[in-house]
C-alpha atoms as one frame of an Amber mdcrd trajectory, in Angstrom:
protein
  95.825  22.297  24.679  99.339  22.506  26.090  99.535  25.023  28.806 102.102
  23.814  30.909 104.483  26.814  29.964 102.031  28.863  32.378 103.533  27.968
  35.471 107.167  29.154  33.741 105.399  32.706  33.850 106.107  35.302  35.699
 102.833  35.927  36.726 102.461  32.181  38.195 103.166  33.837  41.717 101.261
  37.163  41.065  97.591  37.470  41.315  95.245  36.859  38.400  93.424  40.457
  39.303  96.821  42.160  38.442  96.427  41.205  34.671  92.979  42.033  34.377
  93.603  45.900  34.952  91.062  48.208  34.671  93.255  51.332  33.630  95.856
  52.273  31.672  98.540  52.104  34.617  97.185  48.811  35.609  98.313  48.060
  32.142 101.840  49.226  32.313 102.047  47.190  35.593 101.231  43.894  34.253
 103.524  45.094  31.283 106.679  45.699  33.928 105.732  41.585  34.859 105.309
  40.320  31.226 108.433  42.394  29.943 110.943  39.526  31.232 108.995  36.637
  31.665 110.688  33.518  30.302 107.300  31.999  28.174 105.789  35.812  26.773
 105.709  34.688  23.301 103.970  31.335  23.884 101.416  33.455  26.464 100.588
  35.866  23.874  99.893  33.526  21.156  98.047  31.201  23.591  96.102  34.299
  23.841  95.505  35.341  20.038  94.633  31.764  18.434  92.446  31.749  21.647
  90.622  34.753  21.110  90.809  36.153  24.420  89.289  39.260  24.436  90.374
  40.396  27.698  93.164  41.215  29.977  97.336  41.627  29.342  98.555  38.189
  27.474 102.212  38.122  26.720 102.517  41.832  27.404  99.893  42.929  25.037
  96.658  44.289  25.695  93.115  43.790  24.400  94.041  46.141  21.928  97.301
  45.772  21.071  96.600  41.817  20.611  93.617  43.284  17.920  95.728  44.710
  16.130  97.972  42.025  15.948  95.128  40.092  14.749  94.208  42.385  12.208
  97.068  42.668  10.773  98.062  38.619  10.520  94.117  38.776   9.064  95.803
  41.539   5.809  99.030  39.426   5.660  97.258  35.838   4.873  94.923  37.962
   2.767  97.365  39.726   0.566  99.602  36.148   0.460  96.404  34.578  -0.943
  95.915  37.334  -3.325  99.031  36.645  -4.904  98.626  32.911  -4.929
């Protein structure tokens, strides 16, 4: 697994505890962090085909990256359907 993008991140010089919130501002903090990092959309993928259930990834939270899941889940669905 490549992960050498991580130390690119933003968050390479801010603790791990920040992204690991347990409230909604914590959220929006670690969201202010992610919003210009230089390697987001490699973080939050690393994050969705890893299943991580928990903390912010790529600016996205538990939820958000659910959804995101959820909705790549209908999208290879309904492309096999019309295969």
């Amino acid at each position: 697994m490549d992960t050498e993008w991580m130390a690119l991140g933003n968050c390479a010089e801010e603790s791990p505890a920040r992204f690991f919130p347990s409230d909604g501002v914590g959220v929006e903090a670690a969201r202010r962090i992610c919003a210009t990092c230089p390697v987001k959309e490699e973080c939050l993928e690393h994050a969705l085909v890893n299943r991580i259930d928990h903390g912010v990834w790529g600016g996205a939270s538990e939820r958000e990256r659910r959804r995101i899941l959820k909705r790549r889940r209908m999208a290879a669905l309904a492309g096999a359907a019309r295969d």
